[in-house]
C-alpha positions as CSV (number, residue, x, y, z in Angstrom):
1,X,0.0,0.0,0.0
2,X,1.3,3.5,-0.8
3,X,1.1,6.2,1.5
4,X,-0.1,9.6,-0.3
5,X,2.8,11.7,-2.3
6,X,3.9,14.6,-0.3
7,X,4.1,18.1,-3.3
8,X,6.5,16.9,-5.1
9,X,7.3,13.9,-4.1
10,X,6.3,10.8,-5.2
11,X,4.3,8.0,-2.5
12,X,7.2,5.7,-1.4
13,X,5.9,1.9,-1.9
14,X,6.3,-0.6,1.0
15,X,8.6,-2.4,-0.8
16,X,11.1,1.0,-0.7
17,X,10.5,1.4,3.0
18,X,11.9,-2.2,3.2
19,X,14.9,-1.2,0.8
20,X,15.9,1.7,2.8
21,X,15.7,-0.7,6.2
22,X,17.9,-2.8,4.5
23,X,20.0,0.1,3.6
24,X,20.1,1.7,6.9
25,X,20.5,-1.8,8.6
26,X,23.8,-2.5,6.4
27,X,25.2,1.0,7.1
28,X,24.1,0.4,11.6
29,X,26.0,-3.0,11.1
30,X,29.5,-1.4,9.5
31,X,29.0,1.1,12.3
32,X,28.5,-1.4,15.2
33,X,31.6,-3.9,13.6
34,X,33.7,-0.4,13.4
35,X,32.7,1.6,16.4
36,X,32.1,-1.4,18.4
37,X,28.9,0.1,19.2
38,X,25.6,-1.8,21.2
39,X,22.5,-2.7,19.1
40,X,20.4,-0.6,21.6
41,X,22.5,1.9,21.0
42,X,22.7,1.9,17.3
43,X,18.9,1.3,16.7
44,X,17.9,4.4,19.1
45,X,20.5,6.8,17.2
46,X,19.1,5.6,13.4
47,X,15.6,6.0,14.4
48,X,15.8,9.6,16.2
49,X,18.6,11.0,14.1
50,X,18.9,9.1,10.5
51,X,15.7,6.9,9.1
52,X,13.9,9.9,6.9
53,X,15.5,12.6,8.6
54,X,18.2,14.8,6.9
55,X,21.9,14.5,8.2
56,X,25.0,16.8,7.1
57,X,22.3,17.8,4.0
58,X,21.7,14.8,2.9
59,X,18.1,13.0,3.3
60,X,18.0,9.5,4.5
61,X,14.6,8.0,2.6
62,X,12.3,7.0,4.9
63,X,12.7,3.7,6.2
64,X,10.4,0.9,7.1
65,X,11.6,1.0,11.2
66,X,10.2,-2.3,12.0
67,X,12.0,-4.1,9.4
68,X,15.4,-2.2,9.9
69,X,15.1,-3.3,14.3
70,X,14.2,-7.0,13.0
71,X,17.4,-7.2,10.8
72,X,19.6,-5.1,13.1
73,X,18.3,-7.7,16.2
74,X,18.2,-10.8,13.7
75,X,21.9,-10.2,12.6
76,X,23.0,-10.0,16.0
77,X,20.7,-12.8,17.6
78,X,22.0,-15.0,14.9
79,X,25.6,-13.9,14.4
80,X,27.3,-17.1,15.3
81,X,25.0,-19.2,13.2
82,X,25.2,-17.0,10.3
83,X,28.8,-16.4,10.2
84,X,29.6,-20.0,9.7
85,X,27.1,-20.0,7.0
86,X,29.3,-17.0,5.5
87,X,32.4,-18.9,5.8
88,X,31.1,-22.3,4.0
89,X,29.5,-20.4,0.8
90,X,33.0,-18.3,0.4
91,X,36.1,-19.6,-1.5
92,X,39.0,-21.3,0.6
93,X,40.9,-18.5,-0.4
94,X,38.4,-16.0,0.8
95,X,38.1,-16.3,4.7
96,X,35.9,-13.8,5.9
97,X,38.4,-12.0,8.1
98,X,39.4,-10.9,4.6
99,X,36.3,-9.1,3.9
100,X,35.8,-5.7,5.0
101,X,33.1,-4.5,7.4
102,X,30.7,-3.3,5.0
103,X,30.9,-6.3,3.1
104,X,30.5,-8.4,5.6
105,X,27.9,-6.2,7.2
106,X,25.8,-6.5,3.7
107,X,26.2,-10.5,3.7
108,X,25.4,-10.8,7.1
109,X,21.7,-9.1,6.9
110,X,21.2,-10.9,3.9
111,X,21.9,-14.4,5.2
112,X,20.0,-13.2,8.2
113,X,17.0,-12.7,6.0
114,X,17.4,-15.7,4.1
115,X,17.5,-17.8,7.0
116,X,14.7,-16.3,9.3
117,X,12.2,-14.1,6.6
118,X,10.5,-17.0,4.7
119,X,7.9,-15.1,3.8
120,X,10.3,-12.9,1.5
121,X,11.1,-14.3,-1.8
122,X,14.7,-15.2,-2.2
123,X,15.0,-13.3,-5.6
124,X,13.8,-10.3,-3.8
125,X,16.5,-10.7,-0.9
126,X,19.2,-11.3,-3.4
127,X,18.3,-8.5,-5.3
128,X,18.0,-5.8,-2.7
129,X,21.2,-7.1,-1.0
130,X,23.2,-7.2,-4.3
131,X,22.1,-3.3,-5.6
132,X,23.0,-2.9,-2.0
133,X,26.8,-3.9,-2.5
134,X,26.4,-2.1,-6.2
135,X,25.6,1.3,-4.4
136,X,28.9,0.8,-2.2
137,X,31.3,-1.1,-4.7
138,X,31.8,-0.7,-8.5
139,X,34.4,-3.7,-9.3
140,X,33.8,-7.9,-8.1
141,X,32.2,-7.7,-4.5
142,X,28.0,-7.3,-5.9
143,X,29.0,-10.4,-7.6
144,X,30.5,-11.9,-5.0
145,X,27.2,-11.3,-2.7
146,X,25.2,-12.8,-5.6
147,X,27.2,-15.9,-5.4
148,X,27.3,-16.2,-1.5
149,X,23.5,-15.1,-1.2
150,X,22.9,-17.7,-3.9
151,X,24.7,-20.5,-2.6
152,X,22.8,-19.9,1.0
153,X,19.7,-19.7,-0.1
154,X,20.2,-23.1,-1.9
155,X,21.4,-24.5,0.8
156,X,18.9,-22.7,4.0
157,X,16.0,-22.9,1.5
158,X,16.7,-25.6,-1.1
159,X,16.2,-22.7,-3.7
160,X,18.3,-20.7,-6.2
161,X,19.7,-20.2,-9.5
162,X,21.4,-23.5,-9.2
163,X,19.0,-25.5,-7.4
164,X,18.6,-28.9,-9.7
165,X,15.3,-29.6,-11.2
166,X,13.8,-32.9,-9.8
């Protein structure tokens, strides 16, 4: 359901809100991995100060709040079963120490919503998490989160681009 368009603004879609929870969920997960920051912590700061407000002129696009806490709790809830998921869908020669904290932030939320949100389709996941890395990354590493996301979902819900056809 859309909510009615501000002048001269468009409605945002549901679907965005969810996009931009994803978004700010990512950018609260680099920030708690680099700042060593507390989930409480985090959460209260993005939603008084960051989802649809303006900060240092730019606008952060309104965010579905109850989707960015449930990925931002999931994530960190889950950590140590999602992590080893991480590690198993990555190369031998790509341990995830070796990936940065955004990148890990992105696959983390993503395997978090594979795992635990059923009732989102796994094309949809992919998707959002892969323009994700696209918006922060130009070269290998949206690729690379296709793969892993890809591989995961095959594996948590027996779907995929590569799942066999029986």
């Amino acid at each position: 359901m859309s909510e009615p368009a501000s002048p001269g603004q468009p409605a945002m879609r549901h679907a965005n809100k969810r996009g931009a929870a994803r978004l700010a969920a990512v950018q609260a997960l680099y920030q708690m991995d680099v700042a060593g920051s507390g989930v409480f912590e985090i959460t209260a700061e993005y939603e008084a100060f960051r989802l649809g407000k303006e900060v240092d002129g730019a606008l952060y696009r309104e965010a579905d709040a109850q989707w960015f806490r449930a990925i931002l709790a999931g994530v960190v809830e889950n950590q140590k079963t999602i992590d080893p998921i991480i590690r198993q869908a990555l190369t031998e020669d790509w341990p995830l120490s070796r990936l940065d904290s955004t990148l890990r932030a992105i696959l983390r939320a993503g395997v978090y919503e594979l795992m635990k949100r059923e009732d989102v389709p796994v094309a949809v996941i992919v998707s959002e998490y892969v323009d994700i890395a696209k918006a922060f990354y130009e070269e290998d590493e949206p690729k690379l989160v296709n793969a892993v996301l890809d591989r995961v979902s095959r594996r948590v819900r027996g779907e995929g681009r590569g799942k066999d056809a029986s």
